[in-house]
C-alpha positions as CSV (number, residue, x, y, z in Angstrom):
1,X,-132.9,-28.5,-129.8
2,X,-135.7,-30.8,-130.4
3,X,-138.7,-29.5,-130.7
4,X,-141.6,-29.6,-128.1
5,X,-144.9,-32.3,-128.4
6,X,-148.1,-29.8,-129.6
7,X,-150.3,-30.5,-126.1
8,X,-153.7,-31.0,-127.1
9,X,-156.5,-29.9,-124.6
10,X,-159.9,-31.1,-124.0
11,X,-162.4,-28.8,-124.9
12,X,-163.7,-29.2,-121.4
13,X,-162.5,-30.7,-117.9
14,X,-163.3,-34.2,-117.5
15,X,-166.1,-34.8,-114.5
16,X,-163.8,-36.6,-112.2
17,X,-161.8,-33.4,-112.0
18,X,-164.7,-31.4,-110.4
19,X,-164.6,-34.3,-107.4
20,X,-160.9,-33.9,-107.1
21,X,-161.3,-30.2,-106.9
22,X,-163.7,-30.7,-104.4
23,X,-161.5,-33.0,-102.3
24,X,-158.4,-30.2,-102.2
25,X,-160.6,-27.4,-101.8
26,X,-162.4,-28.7,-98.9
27,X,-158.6,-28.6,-96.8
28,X,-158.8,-25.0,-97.5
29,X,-162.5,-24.2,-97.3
30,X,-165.2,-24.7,-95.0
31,X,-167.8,-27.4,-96.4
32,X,-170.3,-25.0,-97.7
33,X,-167.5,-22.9,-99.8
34,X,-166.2,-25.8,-101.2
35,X,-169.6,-26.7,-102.1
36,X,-170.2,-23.3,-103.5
37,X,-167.0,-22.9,-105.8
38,X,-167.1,-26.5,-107.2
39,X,-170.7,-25.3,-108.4
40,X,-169.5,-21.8,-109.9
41,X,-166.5,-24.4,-111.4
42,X,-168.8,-25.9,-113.5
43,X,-170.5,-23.1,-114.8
44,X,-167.0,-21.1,-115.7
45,X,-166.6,-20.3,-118.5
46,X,-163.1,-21.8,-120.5
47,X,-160.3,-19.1,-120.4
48,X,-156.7,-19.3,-121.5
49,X,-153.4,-18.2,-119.4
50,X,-149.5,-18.9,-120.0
51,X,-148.6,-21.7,-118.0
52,X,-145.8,-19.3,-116.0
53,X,-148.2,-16.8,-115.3
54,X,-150.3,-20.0,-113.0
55,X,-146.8,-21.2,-112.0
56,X,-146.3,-17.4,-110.5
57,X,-149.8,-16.7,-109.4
58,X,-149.7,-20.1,-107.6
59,X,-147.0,-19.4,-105.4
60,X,-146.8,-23.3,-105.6
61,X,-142.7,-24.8,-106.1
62,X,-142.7,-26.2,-109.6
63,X,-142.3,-30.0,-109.9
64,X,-139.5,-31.5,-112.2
65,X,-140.1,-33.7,-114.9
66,X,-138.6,-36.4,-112.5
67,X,-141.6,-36.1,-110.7
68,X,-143.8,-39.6,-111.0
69,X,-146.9,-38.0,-111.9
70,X,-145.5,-35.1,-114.1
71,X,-143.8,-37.7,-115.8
72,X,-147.1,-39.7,-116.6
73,X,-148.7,-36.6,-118.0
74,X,-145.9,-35.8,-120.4
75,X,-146.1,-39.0,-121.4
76,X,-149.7,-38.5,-122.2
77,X,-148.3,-35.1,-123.6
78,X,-145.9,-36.8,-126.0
79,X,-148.8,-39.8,-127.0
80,X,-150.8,-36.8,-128.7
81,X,-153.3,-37.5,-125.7
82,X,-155.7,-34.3,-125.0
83,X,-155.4,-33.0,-121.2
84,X,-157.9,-32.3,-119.2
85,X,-158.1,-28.1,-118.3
86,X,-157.5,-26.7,-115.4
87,X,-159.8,-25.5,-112.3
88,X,-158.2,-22.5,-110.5
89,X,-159.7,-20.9,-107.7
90,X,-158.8,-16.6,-106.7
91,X,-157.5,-16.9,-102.9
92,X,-157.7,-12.6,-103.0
93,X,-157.2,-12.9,-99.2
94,X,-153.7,-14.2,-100.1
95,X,-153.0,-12.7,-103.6
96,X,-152.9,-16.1,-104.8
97,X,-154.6,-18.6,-107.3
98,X,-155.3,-21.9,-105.7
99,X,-155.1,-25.0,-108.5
100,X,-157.9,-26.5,-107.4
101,X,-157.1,-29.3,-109.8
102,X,-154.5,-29.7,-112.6
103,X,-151.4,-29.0,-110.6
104,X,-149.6,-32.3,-112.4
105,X,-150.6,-30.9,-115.8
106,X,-149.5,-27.3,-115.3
107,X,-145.9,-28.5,-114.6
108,X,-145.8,-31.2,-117.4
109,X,-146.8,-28.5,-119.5
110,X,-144.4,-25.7,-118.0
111,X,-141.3,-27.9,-118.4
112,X,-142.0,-28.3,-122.6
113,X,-142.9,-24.7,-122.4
114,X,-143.5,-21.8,-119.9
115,X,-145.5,-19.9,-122.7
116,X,-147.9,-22.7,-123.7
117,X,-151.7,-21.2,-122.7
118,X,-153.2,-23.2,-120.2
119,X,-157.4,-23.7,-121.0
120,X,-158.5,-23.0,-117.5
121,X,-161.7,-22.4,-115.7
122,X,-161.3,-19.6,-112.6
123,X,-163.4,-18.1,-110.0
């Protein structure tokens, strides 16, 4: 079996991620939450967690690696190219975590390996 890319993360999520975030968020959440967790986002601090264990907590379906934009970031994977983190959100009301934005990475990552930590920043 070959053996898997090593991802490389950014130390950091890029900025255009916090507008993304913002963008899904606000179908979810009133305009002053979204506001509100974007801005407690940012001041996160960087935490680690197997990419399964998001998959799970998620509740999301788990794109292929046939999927367009999975297939782009494994690419990037496979060029040594660092990956942005990921912004997760607690839904308690739902007993879910929302990816607020890295959804695409999480499942490039989970189909090279569903143990691989995940830098993330939650709240």
């Amino acid at each position: 079996m070959p053996k898997s890319p090593k991802i490389i993360w950014a130390k950091e999520p890029k900025e255009h991620d916090y507008p993304a975030a913002a963008s899904y968020l606000s179908l979810i959440y009133p305009p002053k939450v979204t506001k509100r967790l974007v801005k407690e986002l940012r001041r996160a601090p960087m935490v680690e967690y197997h990419s399964k264990d998001v998959f799970r907590a998620s509740r999301l379906p788990l794109l292929g690696a046939t999927n367009l934009h999975v297939k782009k970031v494994r690419a990037k994977i496979s060029q040594g190219q660092a990956l942005s983190p990921i912004l997760l959100v607690r839904n308690e009301a739902n007993g879910k975590v929302v990816i607020a934005d890295g959804f695409h990475r999480m499942c490039a990552v989970y189909s090279f390996d569903e143990d691989e930590m995940l830098p993330c920043k939650i709240v």
